[in-house]
Structure formats: C-alpha cells, structure tokens
N, C-alpha and C positions, 0 to 999 in steps of 0.2 A: 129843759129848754126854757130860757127865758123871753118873758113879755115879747121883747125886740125879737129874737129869734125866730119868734112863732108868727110874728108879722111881717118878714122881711124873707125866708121860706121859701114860701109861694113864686114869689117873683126871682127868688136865684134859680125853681125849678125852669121858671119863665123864661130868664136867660138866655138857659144851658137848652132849651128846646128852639130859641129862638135862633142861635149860632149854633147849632147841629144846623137848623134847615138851611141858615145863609150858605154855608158852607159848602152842604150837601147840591144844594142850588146853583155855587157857581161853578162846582167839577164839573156836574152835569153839563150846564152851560158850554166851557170849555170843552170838555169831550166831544159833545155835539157837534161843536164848528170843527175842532180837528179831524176827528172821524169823518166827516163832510168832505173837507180838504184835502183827506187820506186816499179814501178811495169811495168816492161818490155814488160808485157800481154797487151798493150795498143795496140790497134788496127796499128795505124800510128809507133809506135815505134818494135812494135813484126816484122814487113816487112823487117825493118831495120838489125837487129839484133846488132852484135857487131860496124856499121857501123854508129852508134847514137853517138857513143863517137869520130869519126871524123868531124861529125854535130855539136856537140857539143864545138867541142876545137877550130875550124872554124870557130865560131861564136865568141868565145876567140880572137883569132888573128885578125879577120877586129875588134874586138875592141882595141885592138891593137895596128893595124894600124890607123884607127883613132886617137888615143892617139899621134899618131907620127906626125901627117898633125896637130895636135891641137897644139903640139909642136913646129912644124915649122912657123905653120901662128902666134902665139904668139912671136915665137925670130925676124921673119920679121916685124911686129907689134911696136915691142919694138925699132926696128932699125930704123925707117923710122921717128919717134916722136924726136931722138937727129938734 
C-alpha cells in the first residue's frame, strides 16, 4: 500500500459508513410514513398518532445530514490528493 493509499483509507472506510447510514436513514424514513399511511391501527404507530410523520421526516433529515458529512469528507478527500 502506498504513502497516498494509507492516507486516503480511512476516509473511503468514512464514506462507505457514511452512505450505508444515509441510505439506511431514508428507507427507514420512507417506510415510516408509508407504514403510517398503510394502516395507522399498528400497535406502535396508533400511540403515536399524527406524531409518525415527524418520525418519519427526521429520519429524512439525519439522512440528510449524512448526505452533507458525505459531501464534506468527499471535497476534503479530493483536496488533500492534489
């Protein structure tokens, strides 16, 4: 593994952890409001009530935010290689 290799690494591990969670982040997201939408009688979502679709949209936003740290560690990634 070379110099560049060994330094640049880290942050592809950084990446790949960071768009696993975005990802993971907005099915959840998504499934939540659907599942809401679906049949609201669900045990765990009836408790809730209309408070399923701030679950839901907050699950949206940290993937989001993710998206945004994915974006950052990617432009400082790119910087550090010239």
């Amino acid at each position: 593994m070379s110099d560049l290799q060994a330094r640049v690494a880290p942050n592809n591990r950084l990446a790949r952890r960071l768009a696993a969670a975005m990802g993971v982040s907005w099915f959840l997201g998504v499934a939540w409001i659907v599942l809401y939408y679906v049949d609201p009688t669900l045990p765990f979502l009836s408790e809730l009530g209309n408070w399923n679709l701030l679950v839901g949209f907050g699950l949206l936003l940290l993937g989001a935010a993710f998206a945004l740290a994915l974006l950052v560690t990617v432009i400082v990634r790119s910087g550090r290689r010239h």
